[in-house]
Every structure is written in C-alpha cells, then in structure tokens.
C-alpha positions in Angstrom: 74.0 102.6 -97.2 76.8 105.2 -96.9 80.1 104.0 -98.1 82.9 105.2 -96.0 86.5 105.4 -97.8 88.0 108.6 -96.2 86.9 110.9 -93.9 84.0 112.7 -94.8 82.3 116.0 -93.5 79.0 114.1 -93.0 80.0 111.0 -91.2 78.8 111.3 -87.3 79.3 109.1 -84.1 75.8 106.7 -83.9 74.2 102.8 -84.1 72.3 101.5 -86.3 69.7 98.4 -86.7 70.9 97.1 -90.0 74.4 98.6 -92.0 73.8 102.0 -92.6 77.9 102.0 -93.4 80.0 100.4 -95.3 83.6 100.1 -95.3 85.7 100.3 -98.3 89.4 100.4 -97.2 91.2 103.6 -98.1 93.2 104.6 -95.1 92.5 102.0 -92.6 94.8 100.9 -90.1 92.8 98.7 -88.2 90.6 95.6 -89.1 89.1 92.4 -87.7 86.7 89.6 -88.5 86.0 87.3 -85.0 83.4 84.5 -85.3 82.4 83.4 -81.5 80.7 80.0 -82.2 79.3 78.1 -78.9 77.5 74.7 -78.5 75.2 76.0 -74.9 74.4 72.2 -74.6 78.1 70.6 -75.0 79.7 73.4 -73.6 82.4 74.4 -75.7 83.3 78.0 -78.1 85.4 77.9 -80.7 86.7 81.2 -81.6 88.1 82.4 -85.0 89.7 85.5 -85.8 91.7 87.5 -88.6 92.9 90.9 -86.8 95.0 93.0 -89.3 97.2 96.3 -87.9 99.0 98.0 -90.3 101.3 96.0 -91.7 101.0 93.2 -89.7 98.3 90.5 -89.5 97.0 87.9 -86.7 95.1 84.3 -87.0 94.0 83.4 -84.0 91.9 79.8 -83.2 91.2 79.3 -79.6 89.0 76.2 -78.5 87.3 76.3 -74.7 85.8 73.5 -73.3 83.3 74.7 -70.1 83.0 71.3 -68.8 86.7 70.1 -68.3 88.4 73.9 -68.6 90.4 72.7 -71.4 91.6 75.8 -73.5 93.8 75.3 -76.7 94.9 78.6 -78.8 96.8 78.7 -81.7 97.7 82.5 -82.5 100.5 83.4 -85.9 101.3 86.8 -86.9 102.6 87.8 -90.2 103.9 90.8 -92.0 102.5 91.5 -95.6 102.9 94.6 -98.4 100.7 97.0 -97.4 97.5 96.7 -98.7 98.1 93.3 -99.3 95.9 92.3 -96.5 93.8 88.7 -96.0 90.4 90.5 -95.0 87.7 92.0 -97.9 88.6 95.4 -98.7 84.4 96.0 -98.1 82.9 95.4 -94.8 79.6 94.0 -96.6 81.9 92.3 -99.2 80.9 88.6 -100.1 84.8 87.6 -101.0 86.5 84.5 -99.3 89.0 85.0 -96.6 91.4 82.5 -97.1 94.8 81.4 -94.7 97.0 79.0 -94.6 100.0 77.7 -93.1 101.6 74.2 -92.0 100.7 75.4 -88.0 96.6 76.2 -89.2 94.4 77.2 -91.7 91.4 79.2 -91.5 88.9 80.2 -94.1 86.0 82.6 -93.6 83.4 82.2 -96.8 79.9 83.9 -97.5 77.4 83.6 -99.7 74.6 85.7 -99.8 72.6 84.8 -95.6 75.3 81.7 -95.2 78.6 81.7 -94.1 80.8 78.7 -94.1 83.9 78.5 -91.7 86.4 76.3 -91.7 89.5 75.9 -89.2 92.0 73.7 -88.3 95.2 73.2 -86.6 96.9 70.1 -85.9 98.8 71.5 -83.0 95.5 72.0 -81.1 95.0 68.2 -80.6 94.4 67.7 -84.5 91.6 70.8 -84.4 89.4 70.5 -87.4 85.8 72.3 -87.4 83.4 72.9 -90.5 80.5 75.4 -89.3 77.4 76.2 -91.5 75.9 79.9 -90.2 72.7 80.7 -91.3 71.7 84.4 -90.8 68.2 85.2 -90.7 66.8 87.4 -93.5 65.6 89.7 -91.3 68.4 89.4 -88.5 68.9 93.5 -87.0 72.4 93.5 -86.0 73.9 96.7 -83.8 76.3 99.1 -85.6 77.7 101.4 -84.7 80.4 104.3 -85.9 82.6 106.7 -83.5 84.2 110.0 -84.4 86.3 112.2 -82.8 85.7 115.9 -83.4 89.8 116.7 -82.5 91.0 114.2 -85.5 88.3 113.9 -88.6 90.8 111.5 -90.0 89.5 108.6 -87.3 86.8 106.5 -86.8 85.5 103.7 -85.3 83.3 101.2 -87.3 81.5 98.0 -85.9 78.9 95.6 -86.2 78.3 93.0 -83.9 75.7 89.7 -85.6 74.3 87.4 -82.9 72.0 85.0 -82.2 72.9 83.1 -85.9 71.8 79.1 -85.8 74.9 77.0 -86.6 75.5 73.5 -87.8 78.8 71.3 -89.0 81.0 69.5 -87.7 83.8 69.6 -84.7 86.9 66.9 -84.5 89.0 67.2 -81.6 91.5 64.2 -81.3 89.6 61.3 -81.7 86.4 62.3 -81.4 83.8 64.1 -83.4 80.5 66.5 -82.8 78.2 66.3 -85.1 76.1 69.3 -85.1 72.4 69.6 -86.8 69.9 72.6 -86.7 68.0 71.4 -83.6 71.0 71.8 -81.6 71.4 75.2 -79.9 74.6 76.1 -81.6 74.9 79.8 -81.9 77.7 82.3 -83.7 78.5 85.5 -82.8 80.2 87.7 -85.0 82.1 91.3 -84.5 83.2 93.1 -87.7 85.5 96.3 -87.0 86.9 98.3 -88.9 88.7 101.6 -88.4 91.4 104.5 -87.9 92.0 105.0 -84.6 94.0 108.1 -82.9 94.9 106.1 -80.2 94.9 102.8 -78.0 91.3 101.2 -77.6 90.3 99.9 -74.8 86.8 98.4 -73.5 84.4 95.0 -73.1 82.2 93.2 -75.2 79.9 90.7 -73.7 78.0 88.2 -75.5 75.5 85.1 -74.9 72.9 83.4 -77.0 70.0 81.6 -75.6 66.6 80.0 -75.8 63.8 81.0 -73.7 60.1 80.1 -73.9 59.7 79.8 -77.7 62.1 82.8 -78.2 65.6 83.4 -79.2 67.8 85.8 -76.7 70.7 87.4 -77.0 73.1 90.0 -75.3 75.3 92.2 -76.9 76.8 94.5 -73.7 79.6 97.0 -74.0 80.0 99.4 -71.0 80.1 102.9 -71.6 78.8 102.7 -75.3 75.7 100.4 -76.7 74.2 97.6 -75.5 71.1 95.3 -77.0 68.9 92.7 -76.5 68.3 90.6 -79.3 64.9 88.8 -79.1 63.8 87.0 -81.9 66.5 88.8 -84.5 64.8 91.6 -83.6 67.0 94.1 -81.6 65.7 95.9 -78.3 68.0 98.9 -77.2 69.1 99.1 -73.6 69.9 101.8 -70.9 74.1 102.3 -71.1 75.5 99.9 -69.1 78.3 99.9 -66.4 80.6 97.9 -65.0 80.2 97.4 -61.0 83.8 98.0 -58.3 83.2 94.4 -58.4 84.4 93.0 -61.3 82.2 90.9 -63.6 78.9 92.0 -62.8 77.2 94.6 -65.4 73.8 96.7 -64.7 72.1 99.4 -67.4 71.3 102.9 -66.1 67.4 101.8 -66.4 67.5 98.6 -65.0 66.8 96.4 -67.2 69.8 94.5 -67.2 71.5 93.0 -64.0 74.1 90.4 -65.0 76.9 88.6 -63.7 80.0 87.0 -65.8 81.4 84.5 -64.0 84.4 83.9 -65.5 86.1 80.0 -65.6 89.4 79.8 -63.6 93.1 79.8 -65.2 92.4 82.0 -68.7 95.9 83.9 -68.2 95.9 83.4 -72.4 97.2 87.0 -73.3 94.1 87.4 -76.3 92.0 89.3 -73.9 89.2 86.3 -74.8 87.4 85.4 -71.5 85.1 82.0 -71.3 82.5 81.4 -68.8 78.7 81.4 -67.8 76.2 84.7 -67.3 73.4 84.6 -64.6 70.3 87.2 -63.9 68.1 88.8 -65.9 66.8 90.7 -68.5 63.9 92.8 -69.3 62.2 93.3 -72.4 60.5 96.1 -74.2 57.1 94.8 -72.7 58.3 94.4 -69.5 58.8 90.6 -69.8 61.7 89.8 -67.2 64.1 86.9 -68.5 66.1 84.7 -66.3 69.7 84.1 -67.0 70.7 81.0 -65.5 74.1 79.7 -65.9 74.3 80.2 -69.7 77.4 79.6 -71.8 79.0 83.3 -72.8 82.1 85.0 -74.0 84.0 87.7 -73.3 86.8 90.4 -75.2 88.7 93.1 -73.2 90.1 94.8 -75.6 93.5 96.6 -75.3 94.8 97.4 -79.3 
C-alpha cells in the first residue's frame, strides 16, 4: 500500500480493486467520511456524514423515508484549530470518530471488518439509530486517486465500499426497526480525501440489490469510474454519461442503461438526492440484470 503524505513524484491519476493508497494527513484540506445506509424493503436511508474543510467541519444526519417522502436533516458546522480535526488522520485508520453536541451526536467506530454507527438527534423526531456493518473479507471496493500535472501539490483520493450487510436498530418517534441479517439492509460508504486546486463538482450514484442468489451493486460517476459490484467482487464498466435528459445514465459500451428517478420536493441544499433506479445491467458474462424500482441514492457534488 503506498502511503500518501505530500506530494510525491510517483503518485499518478488511477483506480484500484482494493487500497493501493493510503492517506496520512500532511497538507490536506479536504476530508469526508459519508455512510449511505438503506433498508430496500422498508424504504428508508439514513445518511451520516463528517465533511471537514480547512478549518471548519460539518455533521450532517439526514433521514428519507421513500414511502411517505418524509425527509428530516440535521446539519452543524464548527470551526476547530487546525489540525485538530474529528476524522482519523489515516484513511485506513481503525480510530473512533466521535461527535457530540446537545442538537446530535454521531460516532463512526471500526474494528478490524465491522463498523459500528451510531447517530442521534432529538430534533429529528427523537432520531436514534445503532447500525452493525459487516464488510466481507474479501469485499473489492473502487479507488481511485486524481492528479493534476499543472499543480503536483493536489490530489484527489476516494474509495467508495458497497454492497456491506447491515443490522441494528432504528427509533424514530415512537416507533422502532429492528433490523437482523436476513433483512436486505445495505451501507454504502465514500471515503475522500484530498487537496484540491479548485471547486469539485460531479455525481455519485449508488444502489444495492439482490438478484437471483447474487448480490448487486452500482457505483456510477459520469465522466470518471464506474462498477458493478457482483458478489463483492467488482466488474469495471464502460465511462458513463449523463443523458440532455436529466436522470438517466448509459456507459460508452452499453452495459449500463439506467434511470434515477428522483422523489419530489428534496430542495435540502446537501446535494443528497433519494429515490428509485430502473433498467439494467450487464455483467462480465453477458448476464443482463433487471433494475426494477430499487431504492438508491444520489450526491451532486459542488465543494
């Protein structure tokens, strides 16, 4: 694994199965931990994320319920000391991530394949979820690192998990969700971590799915790289492009055709999207999968 902590001569734009890099924090200005977690039979996300910029820092918990449209956010930004910052100085680092205020509290905890997270906020209709993710031994997740040849200083590091098999607990108000391994509870996760030389922009769409005995998954950015996850194993796609016509996404050798249909009245201001993907995707061997109407999440990024 090659340990990036400045800029070094050797360090080129790619993707990788498993983390060839790993960030140790030197001159970073941007990071961010997001956990996507989404119950495809009771039709809800809950969404967790630590975003740190310079020297300021965001919490954000956002709860979407599919079924009723009900969306709850809670988002608080502080200012710390530099280099006083919530997340793990590594990117592979097994430290806690711990927050807490009166308005939530958040706490992001791995050990070793497992990863327990725990948020709450009593403002979001007493919000109080306890999620057990188990990540597959062999689980290839895509990573990826971007250069720029005009300004060595920058780069672009992220790794996107998917397709990990989640249990717990979910209390909203007065009632509760209890969630055991035959449910199809899935948790995406996007690590990034960085020095950017200017705005970012771009999409990141994600779904998790079982089909036929199998596991699937779609991790789709346009323009850069885009998988499908079958069985933890990851299958690389053409690039992929967005159509005139918002919301529907196609790879340049057709083996993904996809719509995102995207749930009414989301005018949140995170750039988080909620709704349901239909089509299909094909598979190394040909094997065509149908999407119908599943459960997935969406990011436009604008930092």
């Amino acid at each position: 694994m090659k340990e990036i902590t400045s800029w070094q001569e050797d360090i080129r734009s790619g993707w990788a199965r498993h983390p060839f890099w790993a960030y140790s924090r030197h001159h970073s200005s941007y990071e961010r931990d997001l956990y996507v977690i989404t119950s495809n039979s009771k039709g809800w996300t809950v969404c967790a994320s630590i975003r740190e910029l310079g020297n300021s820092s965001e919490y954000l918990i956002t709860y979407f319920d599919r079924n009723t449209e009900r969306l709850l956010q809670k988002r608080i930004q502080r200012h710390h000391i530099r280099n006083h910052r919530c997340l793990p100085e590594s990117s592979d680092s097994q430290q806690s991530t711990n927050f807490s205020c009166p308005e939530m509290r958040m706490s992001f905890i791995r050990r070793d394949d497992t990863r327990n997270i725990l948020v709450s906020a009593p403002e979001l209709e007493f919000l109080d979820a306890r999620f057990i993710i188990t990540q597959p031994e062999n689980l290839e997740s895509l990573c990826t690192m971007t250069t720029w040849r005009d300004n060595r200083t920058a780069f672009f590091f992220d790794r996107k998990l998917n397709c990990m098999h989640t249990c717990g607990t979910l209390r909203l108000g007065d009632s509760t969700s209890n969630l055991s391994d035959g449910d199809e509870v899935f948790t995406s996760l996007n690590i990034i971590r960085g020095r950017l030389p200017h705005k970012a922009s771009g999409r990141w769409l994600t779904c998790c799915f079982s089909y036929a005995g199998h596991i699937i998954g779609l991790d789709i950015v346009p323009g850069g790289e885009s998988t499908i996850v079958l069985d933890n194993t990851l299958q690389r796609i053409g690039k992929v492009t967005e159509s005139e016509k918002k919301g529907i996404f196609r790879s340049s050798d057709g083996r993904l055709d996809v719509r995102f249909n995207i749930t009414p009245d989301q005018k949140n201001g995170t750039g988080q999207c909620f709704g349901y993907c239909t089509g299909k995707a094909v598979l190394d061997d040909g094997t065509e999968i149908a999407i119908n109407v599943i459960p997935a999440y969406m990011e436009i990024k604008r930092d």
